[in-house]
N, C-alpha and C positions, 0 to 999 in steps of 0.2 A: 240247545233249546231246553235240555231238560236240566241241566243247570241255571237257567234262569229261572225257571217253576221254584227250582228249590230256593235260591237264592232270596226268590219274591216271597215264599211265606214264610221263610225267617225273619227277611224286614219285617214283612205284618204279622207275626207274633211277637217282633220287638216294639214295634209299632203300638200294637194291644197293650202288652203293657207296660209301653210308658202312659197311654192314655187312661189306665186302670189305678195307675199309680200317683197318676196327677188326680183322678176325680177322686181315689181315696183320702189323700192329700187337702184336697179343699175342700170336701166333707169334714174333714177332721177339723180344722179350721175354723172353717163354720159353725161345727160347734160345740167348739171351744169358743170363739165368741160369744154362743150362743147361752154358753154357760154364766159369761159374763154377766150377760144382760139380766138373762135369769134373775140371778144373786143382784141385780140393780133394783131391780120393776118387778119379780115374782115372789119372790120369796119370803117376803116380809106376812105376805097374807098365806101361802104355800107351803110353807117350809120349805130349809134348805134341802133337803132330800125329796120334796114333792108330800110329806104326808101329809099337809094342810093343818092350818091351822084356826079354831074355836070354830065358829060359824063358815068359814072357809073350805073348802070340798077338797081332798087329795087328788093328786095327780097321776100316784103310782096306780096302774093299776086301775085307771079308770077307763072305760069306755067313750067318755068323751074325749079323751086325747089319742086313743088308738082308732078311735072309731072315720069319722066322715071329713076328711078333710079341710071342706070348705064348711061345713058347720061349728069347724072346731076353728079356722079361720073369721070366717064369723063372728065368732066368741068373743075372739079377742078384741076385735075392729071395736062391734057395737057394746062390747061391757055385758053384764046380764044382771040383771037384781030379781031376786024371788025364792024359790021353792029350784031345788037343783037337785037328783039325786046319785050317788056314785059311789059303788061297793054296796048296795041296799040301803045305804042310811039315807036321808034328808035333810042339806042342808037350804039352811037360809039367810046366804051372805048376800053381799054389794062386790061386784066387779067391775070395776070402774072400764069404760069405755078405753082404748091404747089407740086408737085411729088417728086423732090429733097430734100424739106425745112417739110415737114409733113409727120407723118408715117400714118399707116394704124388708126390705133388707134385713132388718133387726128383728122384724117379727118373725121372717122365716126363720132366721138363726135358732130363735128360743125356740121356736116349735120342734125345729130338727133337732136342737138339742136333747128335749122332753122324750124324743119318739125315739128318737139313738136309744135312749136308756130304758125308756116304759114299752117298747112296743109302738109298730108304724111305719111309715117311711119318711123318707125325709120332703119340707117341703119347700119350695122356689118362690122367689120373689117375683114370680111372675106369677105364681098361682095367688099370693097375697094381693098382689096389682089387681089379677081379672076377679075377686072377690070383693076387695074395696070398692073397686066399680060399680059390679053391680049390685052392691049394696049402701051405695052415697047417697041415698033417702030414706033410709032406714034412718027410725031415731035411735038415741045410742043413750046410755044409761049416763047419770050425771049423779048428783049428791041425789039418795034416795031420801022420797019424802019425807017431813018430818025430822031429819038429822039435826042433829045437837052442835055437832063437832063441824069444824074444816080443816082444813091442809096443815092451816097456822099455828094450829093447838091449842083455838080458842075452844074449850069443852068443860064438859064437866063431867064427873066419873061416871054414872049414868049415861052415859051415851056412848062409853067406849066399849068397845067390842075386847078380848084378852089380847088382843095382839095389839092395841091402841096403847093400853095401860104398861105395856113393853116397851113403847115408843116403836112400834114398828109400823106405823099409819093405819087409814084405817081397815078395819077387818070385818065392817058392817055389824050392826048390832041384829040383824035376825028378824026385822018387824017388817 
């Protein structure tokens, strides 16, 4: 009898961790795709490293990415345009809405990637699922009023924000 006791929690500490080792595994995974996406959809306004760019708020080291999960879920869904602040400064970019253009899956990836590396935890496509939910009548930010510019690169220099005049789309002009 008392050989099977022993027997039994050596499978389940092998058991542990292989389960410890598969969720390290597709963490890691995750993101790393996540970093992908990142560097696809982030970082042109963000910087490659998160310290943001011109009118653009950084990532490292902000409270809004380490901070409220579903507020920072949120974020992403509905876009933000305004007055934002992070590390004491004040920005006043355009963040375009990702609700239509990103599934649940891709968005959590980038989040967990951002929080792997800034501070946070990681977050599930289920947590972005019951987020989007209940927030599919919120309205979500589109071209801010007044815009110059669109997608296509009809502008003019006046309108573009320093990340525009880079070519790296746009990065809100601040107004």
């Amino acid at each position: 009898m008392l050989l099977r006791i022993v027997d039994w929690s050596k499978n389940s500490l092998s058991f542990l961790f292989v389960i410890l080792l598969y969720t390290w595994a597709n963490l890691s995974a995750h993101s790393e795709n996540g970093k992908v996406l990142y560097r696809e959809h982030c970082s042109s306004c963000h910087g490659l490293n998160g310290e943001g760019l011109g009118s653009n708020p950084p990532l490292k080291n902000s409270s809004w990415l380490t901070g409220d999960s579903q507020r920072l879920i949120r974020l992403v869904l509905n876009g933000y345009s305004g007055r934002i602040e992070v590390g004491g400064e004040i920005y006043r970019g355009n963040m375009p809405a990702w609700r239509t253009q990103l599934n649940d899956k891709e968005i959590a990836a980038i989040l967990t990637y951002l929080r792997s590396n800034w501070g946070g935890g990681p977050i599930t496509p289920q947590e972005v699922a019951t987020v989007r939910e209940k927030t599919k009548n919120e309205p979500t930010t589109g071209a801010i009023s007044g815009c110059r510019a669109n997608r296509m690169g009809a502008m003019d220099s006046r309108s573009m924000g320093r990340g525009m005049r880079r070519g790296m789309g746009c990065g809100g002009c601040g107004r």
